[in-house]
PDB file of N, CA, C and O in Angstrom, chain B, residues numbered from 101:
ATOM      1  N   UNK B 101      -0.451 -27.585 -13.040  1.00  0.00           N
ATOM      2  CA  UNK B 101      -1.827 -27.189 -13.222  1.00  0.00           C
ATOM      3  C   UNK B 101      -1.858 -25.989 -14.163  1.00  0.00           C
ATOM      4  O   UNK B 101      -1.067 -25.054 -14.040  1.00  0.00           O
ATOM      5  N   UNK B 102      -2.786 -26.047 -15.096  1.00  0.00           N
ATOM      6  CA  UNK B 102      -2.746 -24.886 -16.213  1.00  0.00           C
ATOM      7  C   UNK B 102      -3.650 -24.067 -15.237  1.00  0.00           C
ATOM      8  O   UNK B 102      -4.283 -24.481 -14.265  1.00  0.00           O
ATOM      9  N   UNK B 103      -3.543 -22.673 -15.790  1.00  0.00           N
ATOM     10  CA  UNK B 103      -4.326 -21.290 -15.485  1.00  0.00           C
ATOM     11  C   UNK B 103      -5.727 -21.537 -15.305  1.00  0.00           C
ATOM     12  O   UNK B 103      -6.394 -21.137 -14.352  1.00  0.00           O
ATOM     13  N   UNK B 104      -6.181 -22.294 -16.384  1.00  0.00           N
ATOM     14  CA  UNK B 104      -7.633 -22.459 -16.866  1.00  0.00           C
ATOM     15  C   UNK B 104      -8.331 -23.222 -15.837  1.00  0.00           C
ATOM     16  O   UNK B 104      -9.524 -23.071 -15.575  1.00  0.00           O
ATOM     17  N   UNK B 105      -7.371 -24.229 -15.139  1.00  0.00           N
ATOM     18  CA  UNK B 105      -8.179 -25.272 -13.980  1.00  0.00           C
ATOM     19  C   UNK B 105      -7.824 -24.748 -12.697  1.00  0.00           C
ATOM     20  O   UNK B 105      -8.485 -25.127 -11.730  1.00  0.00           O
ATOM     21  N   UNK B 106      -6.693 -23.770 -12.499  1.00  0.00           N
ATOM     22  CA  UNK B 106      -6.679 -22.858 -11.118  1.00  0.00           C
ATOM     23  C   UNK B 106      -7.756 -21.816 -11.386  1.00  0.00           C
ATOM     24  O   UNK B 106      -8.617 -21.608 -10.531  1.00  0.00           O
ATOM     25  N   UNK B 107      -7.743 -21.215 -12.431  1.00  0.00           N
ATOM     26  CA  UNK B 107      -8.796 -20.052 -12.184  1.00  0.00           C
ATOM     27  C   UNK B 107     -10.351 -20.644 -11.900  1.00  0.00           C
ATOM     28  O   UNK B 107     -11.204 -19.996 -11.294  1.00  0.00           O
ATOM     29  N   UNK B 108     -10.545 -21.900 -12.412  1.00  0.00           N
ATOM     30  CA  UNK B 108     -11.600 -22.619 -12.024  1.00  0.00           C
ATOM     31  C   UNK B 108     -11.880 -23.386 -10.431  1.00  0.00           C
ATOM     32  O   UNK B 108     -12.932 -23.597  -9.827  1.00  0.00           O
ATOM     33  N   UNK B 109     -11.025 -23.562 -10.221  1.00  0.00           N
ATOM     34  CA  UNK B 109     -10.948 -23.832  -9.075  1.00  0.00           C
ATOM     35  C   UNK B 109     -11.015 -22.488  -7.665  1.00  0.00           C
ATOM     36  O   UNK B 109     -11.378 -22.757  -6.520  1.00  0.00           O
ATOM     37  N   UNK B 110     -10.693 -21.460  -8.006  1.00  0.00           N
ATOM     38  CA  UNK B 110     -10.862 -20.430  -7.704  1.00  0.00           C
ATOM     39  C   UNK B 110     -12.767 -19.827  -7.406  1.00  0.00           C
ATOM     40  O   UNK B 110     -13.429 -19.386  -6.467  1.00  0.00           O
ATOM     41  N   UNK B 111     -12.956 -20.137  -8.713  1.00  0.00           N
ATOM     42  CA  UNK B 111     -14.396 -19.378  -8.956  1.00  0.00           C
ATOM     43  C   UNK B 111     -15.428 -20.486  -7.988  1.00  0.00           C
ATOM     44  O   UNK B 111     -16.321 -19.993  -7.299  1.00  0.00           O
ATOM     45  N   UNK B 112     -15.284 -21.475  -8.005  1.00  0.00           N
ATOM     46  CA  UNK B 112     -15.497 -22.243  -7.020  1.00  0.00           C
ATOM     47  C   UNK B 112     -15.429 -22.533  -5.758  1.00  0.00           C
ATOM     48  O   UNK B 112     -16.127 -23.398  -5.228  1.00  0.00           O
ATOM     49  N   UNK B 113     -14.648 -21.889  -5.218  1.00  0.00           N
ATOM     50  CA  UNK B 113     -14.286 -21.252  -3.651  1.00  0.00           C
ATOM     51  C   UNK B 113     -13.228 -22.343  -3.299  1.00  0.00           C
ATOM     52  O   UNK B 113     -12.473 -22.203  -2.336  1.00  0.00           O
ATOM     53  N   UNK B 114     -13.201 -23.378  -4.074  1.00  0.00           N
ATOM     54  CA  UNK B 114     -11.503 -24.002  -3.424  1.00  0.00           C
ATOM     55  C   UNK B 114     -10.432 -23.083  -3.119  1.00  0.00           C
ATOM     56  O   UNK B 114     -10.048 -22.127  -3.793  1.00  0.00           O
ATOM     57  N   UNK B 115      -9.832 -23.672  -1.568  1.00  0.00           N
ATOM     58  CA  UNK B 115      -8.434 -23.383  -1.475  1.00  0.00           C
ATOM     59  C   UNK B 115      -6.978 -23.299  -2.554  1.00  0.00           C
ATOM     60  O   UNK B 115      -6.180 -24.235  -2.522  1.00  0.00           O
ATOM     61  N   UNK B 116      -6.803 -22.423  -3.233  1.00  0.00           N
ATOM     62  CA  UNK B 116      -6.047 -22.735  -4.330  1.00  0.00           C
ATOM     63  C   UNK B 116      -4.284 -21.720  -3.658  1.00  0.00           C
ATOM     64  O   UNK B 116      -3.533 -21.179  -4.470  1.00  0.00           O
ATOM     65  N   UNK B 117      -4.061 -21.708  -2.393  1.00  0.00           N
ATOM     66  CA  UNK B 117      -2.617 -21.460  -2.144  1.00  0.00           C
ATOM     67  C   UNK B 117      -1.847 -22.312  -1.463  1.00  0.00           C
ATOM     68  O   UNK B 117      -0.880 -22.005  -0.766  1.00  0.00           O
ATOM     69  N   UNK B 118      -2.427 -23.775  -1.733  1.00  0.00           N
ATOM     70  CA  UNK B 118      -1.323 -24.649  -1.382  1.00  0.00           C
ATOM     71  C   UNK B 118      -0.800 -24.931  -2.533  1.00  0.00           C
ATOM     72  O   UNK B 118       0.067 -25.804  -2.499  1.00  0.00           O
ATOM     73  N   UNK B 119      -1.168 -24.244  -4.050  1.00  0.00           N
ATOM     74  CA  UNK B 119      -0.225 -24.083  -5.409  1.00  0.00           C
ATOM     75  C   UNK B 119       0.561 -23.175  -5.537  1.00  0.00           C
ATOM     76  O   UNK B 119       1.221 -22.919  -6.544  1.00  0.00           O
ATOM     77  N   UNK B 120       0.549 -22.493  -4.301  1.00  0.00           N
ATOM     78  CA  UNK B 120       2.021 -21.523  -5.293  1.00  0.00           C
ATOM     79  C   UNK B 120       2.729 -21.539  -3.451  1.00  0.00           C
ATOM     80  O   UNK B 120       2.373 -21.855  -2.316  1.00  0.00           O
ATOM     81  N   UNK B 121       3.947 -20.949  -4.200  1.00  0.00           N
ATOM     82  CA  UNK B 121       5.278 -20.534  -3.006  1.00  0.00           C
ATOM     83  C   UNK B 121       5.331 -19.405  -2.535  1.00  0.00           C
ATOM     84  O   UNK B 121       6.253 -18.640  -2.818  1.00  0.00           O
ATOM     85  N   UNK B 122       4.267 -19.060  -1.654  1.00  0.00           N
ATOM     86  CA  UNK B 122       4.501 -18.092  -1.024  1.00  0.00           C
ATOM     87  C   UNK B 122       5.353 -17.265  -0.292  1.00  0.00           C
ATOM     88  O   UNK B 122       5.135 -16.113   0.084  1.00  0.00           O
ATOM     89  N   UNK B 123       6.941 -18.370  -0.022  1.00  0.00           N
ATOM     90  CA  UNK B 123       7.566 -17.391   0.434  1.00  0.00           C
ATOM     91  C   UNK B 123       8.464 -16.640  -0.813  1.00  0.00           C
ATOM     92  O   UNK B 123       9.341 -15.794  -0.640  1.00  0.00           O
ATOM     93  N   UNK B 124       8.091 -17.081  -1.856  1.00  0.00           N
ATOM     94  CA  UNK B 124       8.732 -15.920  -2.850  1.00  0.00           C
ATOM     95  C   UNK B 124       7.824 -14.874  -3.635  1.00  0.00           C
ATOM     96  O   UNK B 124       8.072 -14.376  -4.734  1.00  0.00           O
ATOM     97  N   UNK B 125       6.757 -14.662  -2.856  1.00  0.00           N
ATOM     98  CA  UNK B 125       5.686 -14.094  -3.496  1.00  0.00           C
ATOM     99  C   UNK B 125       6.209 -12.564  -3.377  1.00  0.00           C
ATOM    100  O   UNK B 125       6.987 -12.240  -2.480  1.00  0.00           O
ATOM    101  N   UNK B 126       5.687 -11.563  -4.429  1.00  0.00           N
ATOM    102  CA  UNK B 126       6.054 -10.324  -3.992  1.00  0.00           C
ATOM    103  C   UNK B 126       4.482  -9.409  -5.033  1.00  0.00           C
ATOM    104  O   UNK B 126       3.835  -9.902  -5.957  1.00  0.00           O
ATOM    105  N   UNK B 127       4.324  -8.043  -4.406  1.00  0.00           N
ATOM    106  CA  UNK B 127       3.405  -7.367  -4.552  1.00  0.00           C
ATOM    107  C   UNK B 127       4.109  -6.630  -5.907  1.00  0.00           C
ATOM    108  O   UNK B 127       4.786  -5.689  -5.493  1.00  0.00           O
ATOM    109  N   UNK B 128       4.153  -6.691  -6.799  1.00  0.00           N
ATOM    110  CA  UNK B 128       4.766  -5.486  -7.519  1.00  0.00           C
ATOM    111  C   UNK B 128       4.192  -4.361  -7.305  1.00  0.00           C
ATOM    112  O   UNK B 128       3.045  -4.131  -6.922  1.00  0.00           O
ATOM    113  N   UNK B 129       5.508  -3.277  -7.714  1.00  0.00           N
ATOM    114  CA  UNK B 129       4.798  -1.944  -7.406  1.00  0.00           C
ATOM    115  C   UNK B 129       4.893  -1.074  -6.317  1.00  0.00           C
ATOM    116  O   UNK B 129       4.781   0.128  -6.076  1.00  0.00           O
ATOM    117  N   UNK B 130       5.190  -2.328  -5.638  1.00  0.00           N
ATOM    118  CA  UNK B 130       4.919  -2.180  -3.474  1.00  0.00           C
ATOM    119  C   UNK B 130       6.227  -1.653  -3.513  1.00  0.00           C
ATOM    120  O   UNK B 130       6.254  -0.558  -2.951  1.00  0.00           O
ATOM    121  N   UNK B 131       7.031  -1.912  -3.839  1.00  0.00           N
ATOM    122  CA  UNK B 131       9.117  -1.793  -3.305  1.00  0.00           C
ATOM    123  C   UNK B 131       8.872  -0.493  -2.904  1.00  0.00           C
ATOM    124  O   UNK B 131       7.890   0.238  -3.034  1.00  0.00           O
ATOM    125  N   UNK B 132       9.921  -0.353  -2.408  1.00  0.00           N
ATOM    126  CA  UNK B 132       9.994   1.354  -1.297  1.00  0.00           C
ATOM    127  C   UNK B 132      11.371   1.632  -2.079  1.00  0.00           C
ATOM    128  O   UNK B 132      12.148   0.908  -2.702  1.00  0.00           O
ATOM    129  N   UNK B 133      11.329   2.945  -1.785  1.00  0.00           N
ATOM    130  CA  UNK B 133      12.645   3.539  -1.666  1.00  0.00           C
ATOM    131  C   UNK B 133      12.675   4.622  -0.506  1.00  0.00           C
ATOM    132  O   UNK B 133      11.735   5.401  -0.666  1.00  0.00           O
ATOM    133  N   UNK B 134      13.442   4.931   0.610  1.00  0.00           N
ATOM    134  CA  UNK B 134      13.699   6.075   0.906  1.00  0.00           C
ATOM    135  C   UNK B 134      14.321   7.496   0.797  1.00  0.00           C
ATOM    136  O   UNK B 134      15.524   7.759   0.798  1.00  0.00           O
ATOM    137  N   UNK B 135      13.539   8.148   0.727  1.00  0.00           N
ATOM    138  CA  UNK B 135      13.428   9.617   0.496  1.00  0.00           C
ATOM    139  C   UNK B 135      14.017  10.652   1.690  1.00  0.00           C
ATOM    140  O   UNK B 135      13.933  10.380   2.888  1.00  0.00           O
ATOM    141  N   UNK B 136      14.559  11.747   1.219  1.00  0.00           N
ATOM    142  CA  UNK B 136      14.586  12.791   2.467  1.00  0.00           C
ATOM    143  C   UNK B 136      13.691  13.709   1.593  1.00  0.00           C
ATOM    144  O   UNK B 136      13.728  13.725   0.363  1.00  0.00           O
ATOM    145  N   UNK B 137      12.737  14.606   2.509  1.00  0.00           N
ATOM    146  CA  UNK B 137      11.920  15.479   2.361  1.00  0.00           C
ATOM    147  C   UNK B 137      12.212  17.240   3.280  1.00  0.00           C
ATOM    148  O   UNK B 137      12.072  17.177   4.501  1.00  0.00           O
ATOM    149  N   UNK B 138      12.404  17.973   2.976  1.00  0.00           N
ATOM    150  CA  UNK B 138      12.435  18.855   3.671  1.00  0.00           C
ATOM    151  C   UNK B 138      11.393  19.844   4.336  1.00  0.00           C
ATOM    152  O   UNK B 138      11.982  20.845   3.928  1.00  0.00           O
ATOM    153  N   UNK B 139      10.185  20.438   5.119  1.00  0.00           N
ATOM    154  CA  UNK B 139       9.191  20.707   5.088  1.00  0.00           C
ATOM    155  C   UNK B 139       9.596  22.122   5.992  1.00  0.00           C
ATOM    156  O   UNK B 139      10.613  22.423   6.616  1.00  0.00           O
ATOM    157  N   UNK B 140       8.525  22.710   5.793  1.00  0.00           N
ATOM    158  CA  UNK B 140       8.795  23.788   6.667  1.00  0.00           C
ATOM    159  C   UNK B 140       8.300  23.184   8.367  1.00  0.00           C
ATOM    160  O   UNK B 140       7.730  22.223   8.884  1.00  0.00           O
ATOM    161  N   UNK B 141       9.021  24.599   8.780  1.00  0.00           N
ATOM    162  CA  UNK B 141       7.622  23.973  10.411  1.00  0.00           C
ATOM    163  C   UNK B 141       6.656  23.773  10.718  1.00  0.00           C
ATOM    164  O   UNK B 141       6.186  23.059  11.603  1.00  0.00           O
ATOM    165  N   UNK B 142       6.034  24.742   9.607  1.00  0.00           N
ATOM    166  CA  UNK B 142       4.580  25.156  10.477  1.00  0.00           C
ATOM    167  C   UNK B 142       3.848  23.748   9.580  1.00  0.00           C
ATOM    168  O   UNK B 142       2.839  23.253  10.082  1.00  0.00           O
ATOM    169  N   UNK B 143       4.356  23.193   8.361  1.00  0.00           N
ATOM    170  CA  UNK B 143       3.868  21.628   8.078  1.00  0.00           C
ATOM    171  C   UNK B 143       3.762  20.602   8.819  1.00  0.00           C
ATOM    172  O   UNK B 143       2.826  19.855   9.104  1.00  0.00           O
ATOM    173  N   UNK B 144       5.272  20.679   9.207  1.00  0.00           N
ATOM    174  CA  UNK B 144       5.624  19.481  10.572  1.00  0.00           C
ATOM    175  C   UNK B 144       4.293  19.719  11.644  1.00  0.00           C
ATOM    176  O   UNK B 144       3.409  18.929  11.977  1.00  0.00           O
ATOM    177  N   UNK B 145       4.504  20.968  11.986  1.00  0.00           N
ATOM    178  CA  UNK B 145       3.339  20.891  13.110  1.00  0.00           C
ATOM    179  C   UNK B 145       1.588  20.582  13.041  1.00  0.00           C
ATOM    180  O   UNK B 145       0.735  20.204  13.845  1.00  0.00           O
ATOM    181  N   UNK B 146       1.620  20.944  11.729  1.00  0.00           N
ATOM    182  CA  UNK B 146       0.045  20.616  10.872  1.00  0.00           C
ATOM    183  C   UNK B 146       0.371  19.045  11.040  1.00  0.00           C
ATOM    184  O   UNK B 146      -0.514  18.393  11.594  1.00  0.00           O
ATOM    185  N   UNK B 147       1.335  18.473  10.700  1.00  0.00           N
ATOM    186  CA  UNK B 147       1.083  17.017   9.989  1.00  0.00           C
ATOM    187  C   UNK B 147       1.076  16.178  11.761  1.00  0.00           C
ATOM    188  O   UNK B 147       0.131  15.441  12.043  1.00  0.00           O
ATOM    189  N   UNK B 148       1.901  16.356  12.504  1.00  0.00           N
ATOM    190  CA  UNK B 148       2.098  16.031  13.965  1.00  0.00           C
ATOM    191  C   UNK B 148       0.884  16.166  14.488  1.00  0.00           C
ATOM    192  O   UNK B 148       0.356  15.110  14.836  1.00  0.00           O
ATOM    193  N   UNK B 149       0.114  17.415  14.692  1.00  0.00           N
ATOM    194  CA  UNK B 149      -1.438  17.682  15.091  1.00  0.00           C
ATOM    195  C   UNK B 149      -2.280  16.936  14.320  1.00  0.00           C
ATOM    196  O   UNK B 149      -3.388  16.890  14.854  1.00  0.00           O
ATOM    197  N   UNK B 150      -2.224  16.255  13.161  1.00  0.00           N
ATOM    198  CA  UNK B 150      -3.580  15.483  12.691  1.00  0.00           C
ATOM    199  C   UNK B 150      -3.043  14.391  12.636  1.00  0.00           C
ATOM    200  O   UNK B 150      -3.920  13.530  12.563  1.00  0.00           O
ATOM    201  N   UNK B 151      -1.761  13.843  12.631  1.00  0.00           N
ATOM    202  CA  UNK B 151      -1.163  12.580  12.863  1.00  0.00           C
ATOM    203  C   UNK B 151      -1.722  12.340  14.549  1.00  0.00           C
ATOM    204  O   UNK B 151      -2.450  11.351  14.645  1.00  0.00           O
ATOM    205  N   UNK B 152      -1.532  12.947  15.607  1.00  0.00           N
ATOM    206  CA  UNK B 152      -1.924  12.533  16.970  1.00  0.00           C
ATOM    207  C   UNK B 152      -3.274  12.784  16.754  1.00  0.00           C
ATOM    208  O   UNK B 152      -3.835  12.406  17.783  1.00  0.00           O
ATOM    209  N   UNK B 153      -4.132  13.233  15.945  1.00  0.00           N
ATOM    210  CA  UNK B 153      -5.193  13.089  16.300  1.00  0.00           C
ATOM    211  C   UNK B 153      -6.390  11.921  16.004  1.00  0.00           C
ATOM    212  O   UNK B 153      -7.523  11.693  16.429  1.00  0.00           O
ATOM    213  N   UNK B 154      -5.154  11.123  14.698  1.00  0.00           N
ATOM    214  CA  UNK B 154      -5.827   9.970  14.330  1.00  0.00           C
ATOM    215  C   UNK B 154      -5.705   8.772  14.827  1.00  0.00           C
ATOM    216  O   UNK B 154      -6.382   7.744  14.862  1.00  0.00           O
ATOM    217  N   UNK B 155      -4.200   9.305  15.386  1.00  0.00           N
ATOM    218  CA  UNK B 155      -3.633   7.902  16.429  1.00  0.00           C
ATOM    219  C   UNK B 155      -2.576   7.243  15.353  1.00  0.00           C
ATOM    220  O   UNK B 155      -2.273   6.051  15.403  1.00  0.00           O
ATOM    221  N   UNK B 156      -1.972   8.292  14.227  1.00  0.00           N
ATOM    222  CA  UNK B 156      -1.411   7.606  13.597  1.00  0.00           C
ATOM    223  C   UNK B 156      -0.242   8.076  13.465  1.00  0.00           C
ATOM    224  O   UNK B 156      -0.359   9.058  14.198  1.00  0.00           O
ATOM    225  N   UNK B 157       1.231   8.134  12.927  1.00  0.00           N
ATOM    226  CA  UNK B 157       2.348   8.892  13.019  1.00  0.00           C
ATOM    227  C   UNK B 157       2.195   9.801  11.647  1.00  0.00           C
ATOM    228  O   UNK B 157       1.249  10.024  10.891  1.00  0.00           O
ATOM    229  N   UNK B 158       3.676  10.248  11.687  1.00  0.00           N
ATOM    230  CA  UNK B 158       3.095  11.350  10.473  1.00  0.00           C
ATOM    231  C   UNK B 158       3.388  10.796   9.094  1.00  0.00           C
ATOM    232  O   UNK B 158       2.529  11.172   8.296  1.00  0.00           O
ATOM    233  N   UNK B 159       4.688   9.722   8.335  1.00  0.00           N
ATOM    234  CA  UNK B 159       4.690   9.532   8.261  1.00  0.00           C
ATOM    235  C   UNK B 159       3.778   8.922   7.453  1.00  0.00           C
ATOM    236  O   UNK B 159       4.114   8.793   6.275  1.00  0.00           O
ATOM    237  N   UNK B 160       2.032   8.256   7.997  1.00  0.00           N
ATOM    238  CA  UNK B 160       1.376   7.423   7.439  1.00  0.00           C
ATOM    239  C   UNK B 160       0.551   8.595   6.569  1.00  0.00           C
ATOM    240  O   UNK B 160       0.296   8.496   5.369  1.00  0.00           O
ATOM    241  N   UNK B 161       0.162   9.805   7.489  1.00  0.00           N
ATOM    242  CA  UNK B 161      -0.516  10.677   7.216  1.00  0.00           C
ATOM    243  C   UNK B 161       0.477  11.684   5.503  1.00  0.00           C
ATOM    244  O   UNK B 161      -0.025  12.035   4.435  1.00  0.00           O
ATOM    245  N   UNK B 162       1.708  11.798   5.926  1.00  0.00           N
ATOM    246  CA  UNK B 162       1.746  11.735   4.467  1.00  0.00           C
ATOM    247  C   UNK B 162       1.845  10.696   3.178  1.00  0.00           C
ATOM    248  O   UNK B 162       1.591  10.819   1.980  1.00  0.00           O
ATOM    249  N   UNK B 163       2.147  10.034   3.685  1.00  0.00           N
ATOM    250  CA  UNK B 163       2.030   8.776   2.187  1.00  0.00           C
ATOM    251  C   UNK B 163       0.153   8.604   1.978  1.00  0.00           C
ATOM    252  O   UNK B 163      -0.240   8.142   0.907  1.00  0.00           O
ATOM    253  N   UNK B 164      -0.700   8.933   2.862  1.00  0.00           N
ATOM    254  CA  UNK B 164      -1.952   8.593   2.162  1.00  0.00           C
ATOM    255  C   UNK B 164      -2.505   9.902   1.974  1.00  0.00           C
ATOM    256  O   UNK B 164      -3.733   9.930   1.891  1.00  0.00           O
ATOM    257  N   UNK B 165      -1.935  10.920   1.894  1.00  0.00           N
ATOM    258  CA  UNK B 165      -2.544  12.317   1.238  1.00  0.00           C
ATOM    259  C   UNK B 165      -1.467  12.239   0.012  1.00  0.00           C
ATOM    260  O   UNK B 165      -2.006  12.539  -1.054  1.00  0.00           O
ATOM    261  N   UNK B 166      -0.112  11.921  -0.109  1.00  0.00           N
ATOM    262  CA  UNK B 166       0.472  12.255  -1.577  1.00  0.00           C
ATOM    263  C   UNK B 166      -0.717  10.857  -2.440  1.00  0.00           C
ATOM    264  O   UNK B 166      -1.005  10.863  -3.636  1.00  0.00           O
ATOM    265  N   UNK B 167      -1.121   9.980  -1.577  1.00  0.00           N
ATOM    266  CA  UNK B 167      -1.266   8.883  -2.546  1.00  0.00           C
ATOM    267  C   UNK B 167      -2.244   8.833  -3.019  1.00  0.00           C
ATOM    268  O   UNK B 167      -2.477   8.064  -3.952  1.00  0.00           O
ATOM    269  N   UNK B 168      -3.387   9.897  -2.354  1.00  0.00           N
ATOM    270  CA  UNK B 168      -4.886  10.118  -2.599  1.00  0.00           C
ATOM    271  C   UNK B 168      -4.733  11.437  -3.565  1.00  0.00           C
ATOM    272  O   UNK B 168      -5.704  11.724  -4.265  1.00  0.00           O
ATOM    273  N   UNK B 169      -3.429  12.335  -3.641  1.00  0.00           N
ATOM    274  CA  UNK B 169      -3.513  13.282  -4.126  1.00  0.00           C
ATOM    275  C   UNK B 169      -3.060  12.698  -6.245  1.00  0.00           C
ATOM    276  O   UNK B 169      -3.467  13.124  -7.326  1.00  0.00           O
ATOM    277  N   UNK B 170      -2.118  11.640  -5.860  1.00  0.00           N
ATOM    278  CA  UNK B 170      -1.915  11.111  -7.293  1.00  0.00           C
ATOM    279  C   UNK B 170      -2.798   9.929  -7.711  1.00  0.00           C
ATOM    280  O   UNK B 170      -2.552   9.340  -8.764  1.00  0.00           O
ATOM    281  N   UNK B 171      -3.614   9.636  -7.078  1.00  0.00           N
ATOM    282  CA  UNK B 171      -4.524   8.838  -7.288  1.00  0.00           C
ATOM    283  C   UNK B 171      -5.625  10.037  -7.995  1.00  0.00           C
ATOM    284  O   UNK B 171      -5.580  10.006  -9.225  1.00  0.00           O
ATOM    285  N   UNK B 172      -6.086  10.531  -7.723  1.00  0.00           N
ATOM    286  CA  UNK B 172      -7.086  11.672  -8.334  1.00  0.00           C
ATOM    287  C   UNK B 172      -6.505  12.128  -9.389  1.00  0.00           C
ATOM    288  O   UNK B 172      -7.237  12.270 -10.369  1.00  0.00           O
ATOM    289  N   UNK B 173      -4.812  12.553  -9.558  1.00  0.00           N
ATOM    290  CA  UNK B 173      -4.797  13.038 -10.442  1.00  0.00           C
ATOM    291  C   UNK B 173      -4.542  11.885 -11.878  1.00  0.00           C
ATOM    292  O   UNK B 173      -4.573  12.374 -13.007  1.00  0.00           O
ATOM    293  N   UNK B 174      -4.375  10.854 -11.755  1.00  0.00           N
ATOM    294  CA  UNK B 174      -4.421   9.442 -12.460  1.00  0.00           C
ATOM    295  C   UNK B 174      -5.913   9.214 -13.358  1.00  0.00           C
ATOM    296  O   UNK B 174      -6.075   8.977 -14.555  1.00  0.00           O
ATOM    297  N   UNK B 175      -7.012   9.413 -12.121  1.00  0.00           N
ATOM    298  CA  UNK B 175      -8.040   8.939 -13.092  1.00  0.00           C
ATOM    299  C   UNK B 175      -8.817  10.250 -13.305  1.00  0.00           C
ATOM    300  O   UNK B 175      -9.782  10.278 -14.069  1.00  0.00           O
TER     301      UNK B 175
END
């Protein structure tokens, strides 16, 4: 199937992912690497106190403040 009759089929609201192979699908961009970070305490304890207060670990709470912080500085 060319581009031109999936993307049409698309705009149309057909089901169009019984055309591709999803189990080799990948997000670019997404890949991780792990990092060590060193922080002081009194961070840890800032990030722990608004991490329990969202119900979230800390962890999440920093990847979406560095990611909101380079996102702003992007556009």
């Amino acid at each position: 199937m060319k581009a031109e009759e999936l993307d049409q089929k698309f705009d149309e609201g057909v089901a169009i992912l019984e055309h591709f192979d999803l189990s080799t699908a990948r997000r670019p961009g997404l890949e991780t690497k792990r990092i060590n970070v060193d922080f002081p305490m009194w961070m840890v304890d800032a990030l722990d106190k608004e991490a329990k207060r969202l119900g979230v670990h800390r962890q999440a709470i920093i990847k979406t403040w560095i990611a909101q912080l380079l996102d702003a500085k992007m556009t």
